[in-house]
DSSP file (Angstrom, degrees, kcal/mol; ACC not computed):
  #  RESIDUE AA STRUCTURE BP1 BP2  ACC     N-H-->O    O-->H-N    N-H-->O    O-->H-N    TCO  KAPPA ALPHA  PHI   PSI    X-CA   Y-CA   Z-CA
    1    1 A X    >         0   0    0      0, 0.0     3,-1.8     0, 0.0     2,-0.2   0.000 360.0 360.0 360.0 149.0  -33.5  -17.5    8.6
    2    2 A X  T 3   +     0   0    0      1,-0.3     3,-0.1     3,-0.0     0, 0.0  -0.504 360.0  35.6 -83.8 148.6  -31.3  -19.8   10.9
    3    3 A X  T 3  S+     0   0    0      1,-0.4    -1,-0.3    -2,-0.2     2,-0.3   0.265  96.0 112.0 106.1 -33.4  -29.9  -22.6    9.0
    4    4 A X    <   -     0   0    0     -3,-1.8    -1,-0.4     1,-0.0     2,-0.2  -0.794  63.5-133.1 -95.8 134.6  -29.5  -20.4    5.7
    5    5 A X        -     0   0    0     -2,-0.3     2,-0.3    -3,-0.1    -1,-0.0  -0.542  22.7-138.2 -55.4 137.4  -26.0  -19.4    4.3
    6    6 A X        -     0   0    0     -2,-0.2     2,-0.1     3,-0.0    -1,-0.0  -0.669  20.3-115.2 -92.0 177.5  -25.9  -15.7    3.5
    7    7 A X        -     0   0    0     -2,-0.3     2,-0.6     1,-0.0     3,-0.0  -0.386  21.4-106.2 -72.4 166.5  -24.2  -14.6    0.3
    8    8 A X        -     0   0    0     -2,-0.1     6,-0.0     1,-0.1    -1,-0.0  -0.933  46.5-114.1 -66.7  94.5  -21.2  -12.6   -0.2
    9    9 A X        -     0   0    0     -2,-0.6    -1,-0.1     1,-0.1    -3,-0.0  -0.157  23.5-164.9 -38.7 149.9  -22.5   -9.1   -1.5
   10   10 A X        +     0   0    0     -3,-0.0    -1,-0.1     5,-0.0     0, 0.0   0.509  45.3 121.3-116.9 -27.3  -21.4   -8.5   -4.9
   11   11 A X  S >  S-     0   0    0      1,-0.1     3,-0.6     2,-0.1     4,-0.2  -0.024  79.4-110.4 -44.2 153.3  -22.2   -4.3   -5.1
   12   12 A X  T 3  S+     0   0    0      1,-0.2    -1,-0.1     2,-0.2    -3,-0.0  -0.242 108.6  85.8 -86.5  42.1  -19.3   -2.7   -5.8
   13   13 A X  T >  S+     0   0    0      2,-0.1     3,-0.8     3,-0.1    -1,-0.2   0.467  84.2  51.9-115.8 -48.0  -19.4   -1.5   -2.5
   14   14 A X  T <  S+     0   0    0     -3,-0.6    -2,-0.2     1,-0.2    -3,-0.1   0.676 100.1  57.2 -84.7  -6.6  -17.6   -4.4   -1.0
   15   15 A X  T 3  S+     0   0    0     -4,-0.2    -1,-0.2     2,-0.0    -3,-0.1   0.284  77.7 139.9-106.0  33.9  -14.6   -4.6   -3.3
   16   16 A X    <   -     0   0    0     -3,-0.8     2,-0.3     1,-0.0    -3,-0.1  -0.415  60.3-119.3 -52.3 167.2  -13.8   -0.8   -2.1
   17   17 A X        -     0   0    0      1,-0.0     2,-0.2     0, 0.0    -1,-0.0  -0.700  35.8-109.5-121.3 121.7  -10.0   -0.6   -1.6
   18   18 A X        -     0   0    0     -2,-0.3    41,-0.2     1,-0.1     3,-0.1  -0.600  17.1-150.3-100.7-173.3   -9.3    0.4    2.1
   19   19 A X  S    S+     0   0    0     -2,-0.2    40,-1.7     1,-0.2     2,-0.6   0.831  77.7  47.4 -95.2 -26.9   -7.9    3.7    3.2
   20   20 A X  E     -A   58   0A   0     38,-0.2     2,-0.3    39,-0.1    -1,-0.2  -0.897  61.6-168.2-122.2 140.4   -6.1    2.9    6.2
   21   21 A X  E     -A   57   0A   0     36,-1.0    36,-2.3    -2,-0.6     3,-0.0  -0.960  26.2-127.0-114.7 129.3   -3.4   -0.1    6.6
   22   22 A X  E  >  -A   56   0A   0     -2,-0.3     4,-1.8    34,-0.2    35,-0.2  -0.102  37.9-100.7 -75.1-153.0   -2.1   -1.1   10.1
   23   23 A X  H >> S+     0   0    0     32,-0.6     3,-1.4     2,-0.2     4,-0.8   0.967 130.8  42.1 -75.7 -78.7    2.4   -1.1   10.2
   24   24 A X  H >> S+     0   0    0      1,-0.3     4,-2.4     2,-0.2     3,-0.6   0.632 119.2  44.7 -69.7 -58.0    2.3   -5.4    9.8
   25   25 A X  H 3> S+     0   0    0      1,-0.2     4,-0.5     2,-0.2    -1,-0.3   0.923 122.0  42.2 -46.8 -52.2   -0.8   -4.8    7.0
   26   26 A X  H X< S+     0   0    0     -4,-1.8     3,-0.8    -3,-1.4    -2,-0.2   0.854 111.5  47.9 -46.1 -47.5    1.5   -2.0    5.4
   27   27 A X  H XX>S+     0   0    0     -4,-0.8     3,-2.9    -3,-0.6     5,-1.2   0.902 111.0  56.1 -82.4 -46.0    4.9   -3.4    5.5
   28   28 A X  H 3<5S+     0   0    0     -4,-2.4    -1,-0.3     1,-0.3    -2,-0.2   0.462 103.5  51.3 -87.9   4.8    3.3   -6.6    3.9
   29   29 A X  T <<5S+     0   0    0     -3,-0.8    -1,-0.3    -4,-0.5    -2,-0.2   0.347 109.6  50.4 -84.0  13.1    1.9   -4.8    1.1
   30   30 A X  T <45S-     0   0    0     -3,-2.9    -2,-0.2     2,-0.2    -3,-0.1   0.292 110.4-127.8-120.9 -23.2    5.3   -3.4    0.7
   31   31 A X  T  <5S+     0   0    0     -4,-0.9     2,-0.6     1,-0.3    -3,-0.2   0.971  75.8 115.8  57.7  59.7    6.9   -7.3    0.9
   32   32 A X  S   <S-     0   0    0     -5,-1.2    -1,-0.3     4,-0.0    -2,-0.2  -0.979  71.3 -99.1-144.2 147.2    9.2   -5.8    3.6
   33   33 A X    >>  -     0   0    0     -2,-0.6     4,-1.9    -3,-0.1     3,-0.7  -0.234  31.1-110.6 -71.0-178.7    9.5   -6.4    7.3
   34   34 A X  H 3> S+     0   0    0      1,-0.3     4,-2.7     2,-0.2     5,-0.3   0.964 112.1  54.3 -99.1 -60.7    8.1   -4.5   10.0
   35   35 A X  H 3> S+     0   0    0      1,-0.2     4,-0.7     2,-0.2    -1,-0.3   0.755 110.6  46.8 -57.1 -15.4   11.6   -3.0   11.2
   36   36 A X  H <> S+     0   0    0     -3,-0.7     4,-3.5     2,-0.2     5,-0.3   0.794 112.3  46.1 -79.7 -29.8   12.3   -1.9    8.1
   37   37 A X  H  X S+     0   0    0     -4,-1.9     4,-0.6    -3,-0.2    -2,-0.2   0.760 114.0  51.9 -67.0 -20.8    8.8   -0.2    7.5
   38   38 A X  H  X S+     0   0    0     -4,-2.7     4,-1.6     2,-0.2    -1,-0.2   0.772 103.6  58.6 -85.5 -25.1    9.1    1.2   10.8
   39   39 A X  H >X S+     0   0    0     -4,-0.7     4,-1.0    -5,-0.3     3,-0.9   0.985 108.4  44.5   1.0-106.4   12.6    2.4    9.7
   40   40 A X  H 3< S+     0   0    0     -4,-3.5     6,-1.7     1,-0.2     4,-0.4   0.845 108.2  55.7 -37.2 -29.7   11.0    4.3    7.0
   41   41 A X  H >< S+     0   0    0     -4,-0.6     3,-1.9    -5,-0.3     5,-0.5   0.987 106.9  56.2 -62.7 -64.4    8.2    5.6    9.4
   42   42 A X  H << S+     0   0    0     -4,-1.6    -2,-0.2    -3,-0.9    -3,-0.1   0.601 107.0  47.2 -10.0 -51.3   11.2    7.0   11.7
   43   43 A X  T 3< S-     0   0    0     -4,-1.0    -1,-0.3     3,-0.1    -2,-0.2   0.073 114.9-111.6-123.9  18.8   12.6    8.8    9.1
   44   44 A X  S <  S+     0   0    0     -3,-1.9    -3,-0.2    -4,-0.4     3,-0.1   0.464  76.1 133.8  76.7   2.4    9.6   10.5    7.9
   45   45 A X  S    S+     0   0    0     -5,-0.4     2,-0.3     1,-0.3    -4,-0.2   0.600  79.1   3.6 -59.6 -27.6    9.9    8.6    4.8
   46   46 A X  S    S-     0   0    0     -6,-1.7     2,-0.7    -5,-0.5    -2,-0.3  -0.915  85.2-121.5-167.9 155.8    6.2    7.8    4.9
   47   47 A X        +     0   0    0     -2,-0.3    11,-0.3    -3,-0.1    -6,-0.1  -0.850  26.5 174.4-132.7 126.0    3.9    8.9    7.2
   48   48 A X        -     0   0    0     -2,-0.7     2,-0.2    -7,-0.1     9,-0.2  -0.049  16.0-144.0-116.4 175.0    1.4    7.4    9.8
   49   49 A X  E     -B   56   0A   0      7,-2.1     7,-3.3    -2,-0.0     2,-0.8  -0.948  24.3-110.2-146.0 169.0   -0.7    8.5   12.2
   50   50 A X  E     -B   55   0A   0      5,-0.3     2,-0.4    -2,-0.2     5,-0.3  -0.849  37.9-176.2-106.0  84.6   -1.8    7.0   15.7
   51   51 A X  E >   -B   54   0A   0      3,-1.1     3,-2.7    -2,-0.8    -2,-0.0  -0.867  67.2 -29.1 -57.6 126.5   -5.4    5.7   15.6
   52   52 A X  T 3  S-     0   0    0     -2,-0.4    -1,-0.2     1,-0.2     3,-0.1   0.891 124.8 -45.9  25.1  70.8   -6.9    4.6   18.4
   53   53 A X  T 3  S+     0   0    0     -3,-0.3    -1,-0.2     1,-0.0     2,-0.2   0.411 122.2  85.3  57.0  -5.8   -3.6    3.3   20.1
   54   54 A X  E <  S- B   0  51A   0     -3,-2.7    -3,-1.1   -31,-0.0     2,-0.5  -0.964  81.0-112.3-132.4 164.4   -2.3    1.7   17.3
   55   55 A X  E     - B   0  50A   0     -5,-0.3   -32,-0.6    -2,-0.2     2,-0.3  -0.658  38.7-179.1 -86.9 108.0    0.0    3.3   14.2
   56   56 A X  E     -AB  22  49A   0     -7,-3.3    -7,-2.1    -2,-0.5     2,-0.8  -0.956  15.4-152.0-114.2 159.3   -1.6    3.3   10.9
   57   57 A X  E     -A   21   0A   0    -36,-2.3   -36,-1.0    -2,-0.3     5,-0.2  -0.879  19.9-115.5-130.7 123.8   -0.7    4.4    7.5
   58   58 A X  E >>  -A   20   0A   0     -2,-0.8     3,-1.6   -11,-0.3     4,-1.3  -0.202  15.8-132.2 -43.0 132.0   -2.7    5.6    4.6
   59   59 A X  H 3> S+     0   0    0    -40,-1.7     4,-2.4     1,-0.3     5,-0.2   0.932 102.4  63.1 -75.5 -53.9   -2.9    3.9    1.6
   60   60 A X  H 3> S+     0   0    0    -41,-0.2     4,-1.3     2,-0.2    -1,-0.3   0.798 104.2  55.3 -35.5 -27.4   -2.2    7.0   -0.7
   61   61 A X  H <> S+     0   0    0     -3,-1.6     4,-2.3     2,-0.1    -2,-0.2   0.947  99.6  52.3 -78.8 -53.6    1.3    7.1    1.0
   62   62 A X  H >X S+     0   0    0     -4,-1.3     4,-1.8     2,-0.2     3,-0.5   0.929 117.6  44.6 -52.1 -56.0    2.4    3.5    0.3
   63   63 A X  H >X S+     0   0    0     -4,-2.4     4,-4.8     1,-0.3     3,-0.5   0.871 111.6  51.1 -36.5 -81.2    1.5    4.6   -3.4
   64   64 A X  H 3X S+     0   0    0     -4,-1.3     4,-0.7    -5,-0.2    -1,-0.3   0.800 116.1  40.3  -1.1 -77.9    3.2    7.8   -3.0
   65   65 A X  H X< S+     0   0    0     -4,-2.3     3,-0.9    -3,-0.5     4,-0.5   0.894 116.3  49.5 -61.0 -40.3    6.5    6.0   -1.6
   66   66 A X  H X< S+     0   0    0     -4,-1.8     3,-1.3    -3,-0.5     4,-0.3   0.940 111.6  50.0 -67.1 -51.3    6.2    3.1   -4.2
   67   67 A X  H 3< S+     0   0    0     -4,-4.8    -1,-0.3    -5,-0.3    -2,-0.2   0.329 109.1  55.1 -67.1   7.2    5.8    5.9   -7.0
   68   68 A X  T <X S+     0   0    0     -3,-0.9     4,-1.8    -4,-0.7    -1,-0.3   0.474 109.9  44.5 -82.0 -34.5    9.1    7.7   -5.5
   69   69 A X  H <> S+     0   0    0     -3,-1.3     4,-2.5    -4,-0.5    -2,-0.2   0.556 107.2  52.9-103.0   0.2   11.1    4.9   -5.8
   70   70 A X  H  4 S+     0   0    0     -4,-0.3     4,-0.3     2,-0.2    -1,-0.2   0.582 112.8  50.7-116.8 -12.5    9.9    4.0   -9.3
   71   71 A X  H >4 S+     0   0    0     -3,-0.2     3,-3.9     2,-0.2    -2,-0.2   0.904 111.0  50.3 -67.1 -76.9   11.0    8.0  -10.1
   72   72 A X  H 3< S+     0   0    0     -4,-1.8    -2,-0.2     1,-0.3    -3,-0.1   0.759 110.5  48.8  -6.5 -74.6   14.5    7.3   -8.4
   73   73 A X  T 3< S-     0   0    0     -4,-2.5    -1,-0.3    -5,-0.1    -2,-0.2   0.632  92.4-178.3 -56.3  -8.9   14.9    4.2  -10.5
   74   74 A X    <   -     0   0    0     -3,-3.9    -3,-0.0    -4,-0.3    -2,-0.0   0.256  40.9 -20.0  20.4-165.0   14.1    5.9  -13.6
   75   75 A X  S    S-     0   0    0      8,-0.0     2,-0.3     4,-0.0     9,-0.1   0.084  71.3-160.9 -24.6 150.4   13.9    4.3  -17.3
   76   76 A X        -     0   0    0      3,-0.1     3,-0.3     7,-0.0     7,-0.1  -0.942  28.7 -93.2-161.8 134.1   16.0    0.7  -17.6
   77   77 A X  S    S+     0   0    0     -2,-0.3     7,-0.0     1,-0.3     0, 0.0  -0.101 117.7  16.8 -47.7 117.4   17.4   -1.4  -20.3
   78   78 A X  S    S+     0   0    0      1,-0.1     2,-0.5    -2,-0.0    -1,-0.3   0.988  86.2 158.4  67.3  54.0   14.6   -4.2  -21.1
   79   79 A X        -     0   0    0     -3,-0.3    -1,-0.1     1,-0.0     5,-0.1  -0.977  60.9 -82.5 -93.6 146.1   12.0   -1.9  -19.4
   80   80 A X    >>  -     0   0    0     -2,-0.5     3,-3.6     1,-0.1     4,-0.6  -0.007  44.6-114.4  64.8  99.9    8.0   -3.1  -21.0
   81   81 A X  T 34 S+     0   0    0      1,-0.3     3,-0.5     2,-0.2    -1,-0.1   0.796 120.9  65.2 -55.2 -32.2    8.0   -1.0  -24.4
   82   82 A X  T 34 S+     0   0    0      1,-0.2    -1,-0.3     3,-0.0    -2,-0.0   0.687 109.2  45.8 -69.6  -8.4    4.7    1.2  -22.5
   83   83 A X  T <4 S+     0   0    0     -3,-3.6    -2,-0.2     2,-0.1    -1,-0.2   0.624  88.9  96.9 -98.4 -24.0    7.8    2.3  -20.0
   84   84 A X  S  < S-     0   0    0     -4,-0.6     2,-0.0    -3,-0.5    -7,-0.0  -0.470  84.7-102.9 -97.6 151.6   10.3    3.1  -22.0
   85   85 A X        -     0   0    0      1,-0.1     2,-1.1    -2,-0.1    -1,-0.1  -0.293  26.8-125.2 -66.2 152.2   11.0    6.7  -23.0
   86   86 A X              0   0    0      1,-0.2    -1,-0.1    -3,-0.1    -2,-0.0  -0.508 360.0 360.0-103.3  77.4    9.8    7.5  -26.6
   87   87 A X              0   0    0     -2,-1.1    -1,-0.2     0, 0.0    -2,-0.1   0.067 360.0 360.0 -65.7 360.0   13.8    9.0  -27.9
């Protein structure tokens, strides 16, 4: 009816996760700037695709890259006792 707020859906159908993030969306879930994500993009380091005229990148790759870098670094002095190797 005009004149009524609607509601906010609550189904767990609106807090889905999305699939695709554009470079600016990406970079800035990444806390990095755009020339550097694009950087990585460049150099095949994570990998996008061209929808409709603009560059997007899947969200399973930023995981992917974040969980690459978090191999790299390995194990650490004063890591979170659920992190540390059990030696």
């Amino acid at each position: 009816m005009p004149g009524q707020l609607r509601s906010t859906p609550t189904n767990s159908n609106a807090k889905k996760r999305r699939l695709l993030y554009t470079v600016n969306e990406a970079a800035a879930q990444l806390s990095m700037g755009r020339t550097k994500f694009y950087g990585l993009i460049t150099s095949n380091t994570i990998p996008s695709i061209v929808l409709g005229g603009r560059r997007v990148v899947a969200h399973e790759d930023l995981v992917a890259y974040v969980d690459g870098l978090r191999a790299e670094a390995g194990p650490y002095e004063g890591a979170a006792p659920w992190l540390a190797s059990s030696a």
